[in-house]
N, CA, C and O atoms as CSV, one atom per row, in Angstrom:
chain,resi,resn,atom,element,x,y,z
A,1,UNK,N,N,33.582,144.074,23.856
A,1,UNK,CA,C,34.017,143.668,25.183
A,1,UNK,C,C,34.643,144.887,25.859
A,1,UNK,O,O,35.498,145.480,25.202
A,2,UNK,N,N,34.324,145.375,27.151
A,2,UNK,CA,C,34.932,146.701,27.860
A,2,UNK,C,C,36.161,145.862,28.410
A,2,UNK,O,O,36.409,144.698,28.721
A,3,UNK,N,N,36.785,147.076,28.358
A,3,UNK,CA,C,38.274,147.074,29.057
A,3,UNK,C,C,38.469,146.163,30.416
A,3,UNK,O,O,39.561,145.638,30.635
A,4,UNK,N,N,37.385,146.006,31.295
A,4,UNK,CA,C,37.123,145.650,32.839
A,4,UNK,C,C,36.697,144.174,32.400
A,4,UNK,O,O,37.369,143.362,33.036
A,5,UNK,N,N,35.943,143.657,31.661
A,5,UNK,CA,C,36.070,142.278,30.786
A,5,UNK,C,C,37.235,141.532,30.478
A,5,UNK,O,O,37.689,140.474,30.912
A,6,UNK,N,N,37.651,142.443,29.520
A,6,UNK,CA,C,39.276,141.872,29.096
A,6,UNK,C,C,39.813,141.684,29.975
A,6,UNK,O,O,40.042,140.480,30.087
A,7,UNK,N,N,40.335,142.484,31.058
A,7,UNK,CA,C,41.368,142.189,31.662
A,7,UNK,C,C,40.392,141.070,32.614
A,7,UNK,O,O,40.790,139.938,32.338
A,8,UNK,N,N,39.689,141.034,33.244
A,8,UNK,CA,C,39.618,140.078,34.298
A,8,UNK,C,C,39.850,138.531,33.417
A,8,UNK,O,O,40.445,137.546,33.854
A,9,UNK,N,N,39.186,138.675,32.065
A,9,UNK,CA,C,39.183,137.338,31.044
A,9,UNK,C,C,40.942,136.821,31.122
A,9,UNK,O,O,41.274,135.728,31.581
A,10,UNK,N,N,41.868,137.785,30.612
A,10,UNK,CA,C,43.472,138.025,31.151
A,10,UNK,C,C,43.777,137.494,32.070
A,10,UNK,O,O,44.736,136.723,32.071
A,11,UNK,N,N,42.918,137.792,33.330
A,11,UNK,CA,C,44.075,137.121,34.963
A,11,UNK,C,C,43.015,136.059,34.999
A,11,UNK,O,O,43.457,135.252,35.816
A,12,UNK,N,N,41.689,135.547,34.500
A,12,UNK,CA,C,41.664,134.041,34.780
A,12,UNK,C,C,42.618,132.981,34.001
A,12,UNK,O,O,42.985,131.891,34.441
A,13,UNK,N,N,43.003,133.684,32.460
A,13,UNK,CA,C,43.426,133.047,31.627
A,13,UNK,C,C,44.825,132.607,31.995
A,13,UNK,O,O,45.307,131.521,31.674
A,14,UNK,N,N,45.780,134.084,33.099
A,14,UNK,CA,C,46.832,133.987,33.564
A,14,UNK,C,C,46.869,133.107,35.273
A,14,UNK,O,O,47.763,132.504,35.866
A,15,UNK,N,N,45.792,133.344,35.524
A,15,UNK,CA,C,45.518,132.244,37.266
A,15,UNK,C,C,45.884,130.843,36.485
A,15,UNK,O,O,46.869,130.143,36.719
A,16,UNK,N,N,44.878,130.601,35.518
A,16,UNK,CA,C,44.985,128.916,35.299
A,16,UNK,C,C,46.241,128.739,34.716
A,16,UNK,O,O,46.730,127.741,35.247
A,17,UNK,N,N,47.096,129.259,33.797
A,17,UNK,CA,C,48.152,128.539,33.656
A,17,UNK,C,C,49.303,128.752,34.806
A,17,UNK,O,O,50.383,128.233,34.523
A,18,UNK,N,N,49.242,129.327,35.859
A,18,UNK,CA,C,50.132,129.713,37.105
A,18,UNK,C,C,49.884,127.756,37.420
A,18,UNK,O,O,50.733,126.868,37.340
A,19,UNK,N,N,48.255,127.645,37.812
A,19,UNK,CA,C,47.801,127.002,38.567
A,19,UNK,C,C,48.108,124.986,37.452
A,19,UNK,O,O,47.786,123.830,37.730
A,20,UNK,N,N,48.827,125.611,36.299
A,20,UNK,CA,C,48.948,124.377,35.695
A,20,UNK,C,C,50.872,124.153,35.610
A,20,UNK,O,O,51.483,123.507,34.759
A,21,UNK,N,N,51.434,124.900,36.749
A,21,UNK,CA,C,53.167,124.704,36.693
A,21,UNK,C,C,52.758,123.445,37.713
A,21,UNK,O,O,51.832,123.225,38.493
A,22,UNK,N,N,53.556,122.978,37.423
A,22,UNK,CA,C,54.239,121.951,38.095
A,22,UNK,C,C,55.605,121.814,38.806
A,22,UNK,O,O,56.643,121.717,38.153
A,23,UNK,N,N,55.589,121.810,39.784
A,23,UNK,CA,C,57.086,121.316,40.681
A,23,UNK,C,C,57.674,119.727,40.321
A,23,UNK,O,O,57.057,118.669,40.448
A,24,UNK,N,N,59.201,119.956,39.785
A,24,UNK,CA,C,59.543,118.883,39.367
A,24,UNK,C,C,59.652,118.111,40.507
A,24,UNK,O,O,59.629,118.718,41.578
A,25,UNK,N,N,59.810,116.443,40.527
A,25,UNK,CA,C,59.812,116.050,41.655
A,25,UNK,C,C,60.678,115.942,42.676
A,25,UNK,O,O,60.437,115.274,43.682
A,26,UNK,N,N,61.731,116.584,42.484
A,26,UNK,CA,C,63.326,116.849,42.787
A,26,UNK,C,C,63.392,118.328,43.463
A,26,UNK,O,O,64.334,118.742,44.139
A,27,UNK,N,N,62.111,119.099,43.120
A,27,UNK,CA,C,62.072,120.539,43.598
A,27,UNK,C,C,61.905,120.846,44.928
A,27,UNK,O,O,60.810,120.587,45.427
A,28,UNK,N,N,63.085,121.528,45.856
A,28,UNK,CA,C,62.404,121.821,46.921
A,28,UNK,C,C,62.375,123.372,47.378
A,28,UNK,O,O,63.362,124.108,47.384
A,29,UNK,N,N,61.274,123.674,47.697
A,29,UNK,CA,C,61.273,125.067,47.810
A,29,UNK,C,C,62.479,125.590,48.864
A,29,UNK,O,O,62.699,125.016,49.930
A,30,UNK,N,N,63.234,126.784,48.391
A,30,UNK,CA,C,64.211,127.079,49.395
A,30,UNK,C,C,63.079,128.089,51.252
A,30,UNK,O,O,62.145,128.831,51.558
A,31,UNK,N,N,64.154,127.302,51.763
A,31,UNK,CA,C,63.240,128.125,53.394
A,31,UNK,C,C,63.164,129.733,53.239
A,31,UNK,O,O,64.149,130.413,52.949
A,32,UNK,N,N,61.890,130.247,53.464
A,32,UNK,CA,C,61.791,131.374,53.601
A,32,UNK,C,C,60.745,132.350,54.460
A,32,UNK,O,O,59.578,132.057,54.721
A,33,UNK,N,N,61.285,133.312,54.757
A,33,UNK,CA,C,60.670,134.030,55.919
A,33,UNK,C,C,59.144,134.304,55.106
A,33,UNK,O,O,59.364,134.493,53.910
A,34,UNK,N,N,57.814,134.367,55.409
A,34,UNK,CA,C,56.538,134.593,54.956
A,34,UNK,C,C,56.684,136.625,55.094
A,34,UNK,O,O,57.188,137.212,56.051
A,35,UNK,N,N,56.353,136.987,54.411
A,35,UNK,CA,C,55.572,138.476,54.605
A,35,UNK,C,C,54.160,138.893,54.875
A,35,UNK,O,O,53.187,138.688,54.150
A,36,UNK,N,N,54.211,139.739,56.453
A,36,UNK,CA,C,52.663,139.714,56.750
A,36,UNK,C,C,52.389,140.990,56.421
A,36,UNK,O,O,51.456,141.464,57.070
A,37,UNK,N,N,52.849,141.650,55.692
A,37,UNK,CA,C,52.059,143.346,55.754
A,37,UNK,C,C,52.860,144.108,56.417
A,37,UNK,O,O,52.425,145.259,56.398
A,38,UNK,N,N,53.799,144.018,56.981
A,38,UNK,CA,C,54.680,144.252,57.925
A,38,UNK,C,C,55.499,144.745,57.155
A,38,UNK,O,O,55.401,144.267,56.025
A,39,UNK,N,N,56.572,145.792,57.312
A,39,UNK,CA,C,57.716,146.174,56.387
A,39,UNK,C,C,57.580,146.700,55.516
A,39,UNK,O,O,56.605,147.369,55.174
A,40,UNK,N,N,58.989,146.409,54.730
A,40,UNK,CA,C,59.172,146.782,53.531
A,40,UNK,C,C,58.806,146.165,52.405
A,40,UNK,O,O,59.753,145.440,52.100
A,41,UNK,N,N,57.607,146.015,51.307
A,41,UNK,CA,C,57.120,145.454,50.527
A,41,UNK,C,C,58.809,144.724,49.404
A,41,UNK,O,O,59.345,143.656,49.107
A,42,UNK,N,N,58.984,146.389,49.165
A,42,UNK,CA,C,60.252,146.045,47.842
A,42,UNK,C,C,61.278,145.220,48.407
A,42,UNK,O,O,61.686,144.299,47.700
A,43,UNK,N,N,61.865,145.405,49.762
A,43,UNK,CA,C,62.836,144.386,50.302
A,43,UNK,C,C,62.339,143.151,50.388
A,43,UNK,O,O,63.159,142.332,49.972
A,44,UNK,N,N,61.225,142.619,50.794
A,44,UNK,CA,C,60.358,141.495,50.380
A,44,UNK,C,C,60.384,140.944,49.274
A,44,UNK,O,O,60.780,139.779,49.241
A,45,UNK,N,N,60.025,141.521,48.185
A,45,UNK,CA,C,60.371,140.872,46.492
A,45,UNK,C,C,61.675,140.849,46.352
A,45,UNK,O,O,62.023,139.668,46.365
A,46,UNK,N,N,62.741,141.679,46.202
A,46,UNK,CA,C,64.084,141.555,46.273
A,46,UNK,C,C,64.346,140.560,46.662
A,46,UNK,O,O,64.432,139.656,45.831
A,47,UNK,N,N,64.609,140.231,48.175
A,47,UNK,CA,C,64.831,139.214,48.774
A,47,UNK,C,C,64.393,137.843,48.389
A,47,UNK,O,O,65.094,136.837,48.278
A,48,UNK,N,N,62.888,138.003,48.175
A,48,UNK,CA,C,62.352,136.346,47.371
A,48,UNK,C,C,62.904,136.342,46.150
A,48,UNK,O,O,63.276,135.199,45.880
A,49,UNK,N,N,63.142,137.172,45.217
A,49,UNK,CA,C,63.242,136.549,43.826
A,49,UNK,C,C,65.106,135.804,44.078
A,49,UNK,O,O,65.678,134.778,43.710
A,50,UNK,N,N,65.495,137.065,44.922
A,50,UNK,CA,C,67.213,136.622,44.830
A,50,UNK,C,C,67.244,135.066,45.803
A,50,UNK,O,O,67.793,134.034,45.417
A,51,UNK,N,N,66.845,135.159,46.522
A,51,UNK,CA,C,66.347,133.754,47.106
A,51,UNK,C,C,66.114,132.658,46.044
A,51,UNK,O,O,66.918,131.755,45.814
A,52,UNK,N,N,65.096,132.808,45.508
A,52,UNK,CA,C,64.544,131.767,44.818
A,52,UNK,C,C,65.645,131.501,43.655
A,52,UNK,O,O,66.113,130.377,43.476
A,53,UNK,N,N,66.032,132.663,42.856
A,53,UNK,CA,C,66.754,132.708,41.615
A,53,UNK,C,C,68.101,131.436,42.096
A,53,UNK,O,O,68.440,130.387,41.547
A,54,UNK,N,N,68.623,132.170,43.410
A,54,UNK,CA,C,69.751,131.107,43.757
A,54,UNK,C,C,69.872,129.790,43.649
A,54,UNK,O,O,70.764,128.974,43.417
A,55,UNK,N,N,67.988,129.809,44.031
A,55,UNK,CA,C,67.993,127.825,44.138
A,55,UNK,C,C,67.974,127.643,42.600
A,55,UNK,O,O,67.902,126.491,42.172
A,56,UNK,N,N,68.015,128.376,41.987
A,56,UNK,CA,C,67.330,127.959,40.163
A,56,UNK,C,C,66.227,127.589,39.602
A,56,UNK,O,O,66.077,126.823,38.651
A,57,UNK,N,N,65.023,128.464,40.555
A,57,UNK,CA,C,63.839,128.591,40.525
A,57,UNK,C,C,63.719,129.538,38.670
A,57,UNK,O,O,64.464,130.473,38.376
A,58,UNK,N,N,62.634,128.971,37.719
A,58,UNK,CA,C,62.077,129.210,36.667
A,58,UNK,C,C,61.325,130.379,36.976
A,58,UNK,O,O,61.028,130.498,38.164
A,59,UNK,N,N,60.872,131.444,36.045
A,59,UNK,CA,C,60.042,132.789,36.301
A,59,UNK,C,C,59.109,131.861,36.527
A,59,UNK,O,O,58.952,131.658,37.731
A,60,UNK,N,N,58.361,131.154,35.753
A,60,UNK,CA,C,57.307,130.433,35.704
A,60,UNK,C,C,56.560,130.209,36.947
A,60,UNK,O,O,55.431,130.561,37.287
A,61,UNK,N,N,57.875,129.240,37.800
A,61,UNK,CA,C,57.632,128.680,39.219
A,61,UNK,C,C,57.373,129.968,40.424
A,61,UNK,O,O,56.594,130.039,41.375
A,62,UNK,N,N,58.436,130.938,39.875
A,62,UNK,CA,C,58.649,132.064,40.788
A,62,UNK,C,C,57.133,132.549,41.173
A,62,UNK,O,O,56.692,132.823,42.289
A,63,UNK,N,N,56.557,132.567,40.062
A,63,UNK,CA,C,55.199,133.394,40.284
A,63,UNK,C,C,54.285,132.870,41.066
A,63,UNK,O,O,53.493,133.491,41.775
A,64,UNK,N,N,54.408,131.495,40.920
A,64,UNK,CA,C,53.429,130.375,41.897
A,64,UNK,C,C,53.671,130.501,42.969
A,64,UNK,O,O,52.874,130.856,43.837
A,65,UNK,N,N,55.260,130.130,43.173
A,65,UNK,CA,C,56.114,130.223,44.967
A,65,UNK,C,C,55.593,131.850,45.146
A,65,UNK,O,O,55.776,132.100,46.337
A,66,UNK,N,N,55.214,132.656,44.695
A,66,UNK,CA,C,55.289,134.602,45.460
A,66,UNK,C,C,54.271,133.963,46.580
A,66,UNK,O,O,54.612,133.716,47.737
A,67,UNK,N,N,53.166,133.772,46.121
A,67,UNK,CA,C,52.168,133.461,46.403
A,67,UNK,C,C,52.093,132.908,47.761
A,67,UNK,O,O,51.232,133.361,48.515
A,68,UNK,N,N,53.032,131.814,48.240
A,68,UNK,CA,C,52.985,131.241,49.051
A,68,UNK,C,C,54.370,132.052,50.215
A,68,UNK,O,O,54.838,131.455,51.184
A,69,UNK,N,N,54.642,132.970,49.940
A,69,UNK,CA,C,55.633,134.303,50.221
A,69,UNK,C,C,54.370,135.127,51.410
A,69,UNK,O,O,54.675,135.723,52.443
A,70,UNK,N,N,53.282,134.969,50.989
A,70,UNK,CA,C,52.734,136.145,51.844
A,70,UNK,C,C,51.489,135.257,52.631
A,70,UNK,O,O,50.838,134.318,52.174
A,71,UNK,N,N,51.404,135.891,53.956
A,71,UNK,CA,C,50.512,135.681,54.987
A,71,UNK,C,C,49.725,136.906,55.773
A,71,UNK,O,O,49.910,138.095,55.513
A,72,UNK,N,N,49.053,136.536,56.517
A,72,UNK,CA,C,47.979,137.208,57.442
A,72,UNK,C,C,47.582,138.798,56.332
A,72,UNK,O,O,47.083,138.549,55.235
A,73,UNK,N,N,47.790,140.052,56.635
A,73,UNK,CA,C,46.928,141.027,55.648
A,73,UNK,C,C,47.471,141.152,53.913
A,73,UNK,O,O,46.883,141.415,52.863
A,74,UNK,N,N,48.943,140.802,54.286
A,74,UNK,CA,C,49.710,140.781,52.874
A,74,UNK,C,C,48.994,139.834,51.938
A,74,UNK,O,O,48.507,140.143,50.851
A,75,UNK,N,N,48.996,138.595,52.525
A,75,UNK,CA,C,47.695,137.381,51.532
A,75,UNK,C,C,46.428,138.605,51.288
A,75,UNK,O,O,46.238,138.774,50.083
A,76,UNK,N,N,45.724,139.298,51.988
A,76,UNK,CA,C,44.247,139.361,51.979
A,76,UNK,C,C,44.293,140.180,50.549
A,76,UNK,O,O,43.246,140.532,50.006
């Protein structure tokens, strides 16, 4: 198996269990500003994780919520 195999085999293996967290039903995402490509990338993560960490967001969850952190070229 080449190196370019493995790893893509890796981030489907790591997409599907992102895509198998669950939000407890009590969870509400804390409000937050979206990132479009705009700015400062690192003040962006900073800001979300310390954000999220506050509400007592799980790494687990964190990684799912990034996701929904970015819009317009930052998503692409």
């Amino acid at each position: 198996m080449s190196s370019s195999d493995a790893s893509s085999e890796h981030n489907n293996h790591v997409g599907a269990r992102i895509e198998q967290i669950e939000n407890a039903e009590t969870y509400q995402s804390p409000k937050f500003q979206q990132f479009n490509g705009h700015g400062d990338p690192q003040q962006h993560i900073a800001h979300f994780v310390e954000t999220y960490n506050n509400a007592g967001t799980d790494g687990n969850l964190l990684v799912k919520q990034f996701v929904l952190s970015l819009k317009d070229t930052a998503f692409d």
